[in-house]
N, C-alpha and C positions, 0 to 999 in steps of 0.2 A: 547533417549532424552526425558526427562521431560518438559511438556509445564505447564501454566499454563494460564488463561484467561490473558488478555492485552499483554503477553511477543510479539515478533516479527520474525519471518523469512524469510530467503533471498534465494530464489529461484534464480539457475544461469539459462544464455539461453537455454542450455541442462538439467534443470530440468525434474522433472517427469508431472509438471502441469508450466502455462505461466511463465512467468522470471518476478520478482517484490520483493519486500518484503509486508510478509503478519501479520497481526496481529490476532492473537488466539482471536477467539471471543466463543469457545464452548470445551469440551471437554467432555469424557465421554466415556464408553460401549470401542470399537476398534477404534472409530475415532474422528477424532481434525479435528473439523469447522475452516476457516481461510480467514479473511477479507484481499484482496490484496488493500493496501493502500498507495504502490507507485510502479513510474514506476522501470524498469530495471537500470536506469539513479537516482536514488531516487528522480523521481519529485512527488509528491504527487498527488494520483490521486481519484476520488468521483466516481470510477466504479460499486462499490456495489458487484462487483467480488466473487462469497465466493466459495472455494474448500473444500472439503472434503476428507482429507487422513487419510491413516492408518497407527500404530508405523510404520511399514518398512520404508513407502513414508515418515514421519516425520524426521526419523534419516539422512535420506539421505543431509535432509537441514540443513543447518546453522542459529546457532544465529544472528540477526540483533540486531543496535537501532532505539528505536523509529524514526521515521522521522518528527515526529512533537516538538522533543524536539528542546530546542536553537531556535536560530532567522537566518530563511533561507530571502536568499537576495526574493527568489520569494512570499513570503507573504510579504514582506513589498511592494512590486511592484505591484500584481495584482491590487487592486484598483485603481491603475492609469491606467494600460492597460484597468478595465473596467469603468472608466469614460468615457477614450478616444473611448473605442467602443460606449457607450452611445451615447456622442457628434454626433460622427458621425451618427450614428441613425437616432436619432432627426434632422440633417441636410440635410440625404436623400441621403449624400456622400459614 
């Protein structure tokens, strides 16, 4: 498999590194840097996660897409779940 910077892959739970989909943030020399940018479930996750494998471990995975394309129900909603955690904060509840 052919990567290139931004493309995306889906690591399953029996993968070789954690189960998520990751996006290609480096490549080069034998191995492909790769930022895990959602969960197993594709909820979008700010882990910072980054793996590093090599063609074998690459091929093994699968092409993903992006998960920040389109409009997910949980970006329109977070901001209310953290208002509401705010509110309560500030109210000490």
């Amino acid at each position: 498999m052919t990567v290139e910077p931004y493309d995306h892959v889906r690591v399953s739970p029996d993968g070789p590194i954690p189960a998520g989909v990751y996006r290609v943030v480096g490549t080069g020399g034998e191995r492909v840097t790769l930022l895990r940018v959602a969960d197993s479930r594709d909820r979008r996750v700010h882990s910072g996660a980054i793996e590093r494998v090599d063609s074998e471990t690459l091929a093994a995975l699968d092409p993903a897409e992006n998960p920040d394309a389109g409009l997910s129900l949980s970006a329109l909603f977070d901001p209310l779940t953290a208002y509401g955690t705010a509110l309560r904060h500030w109210l000490g509840v």
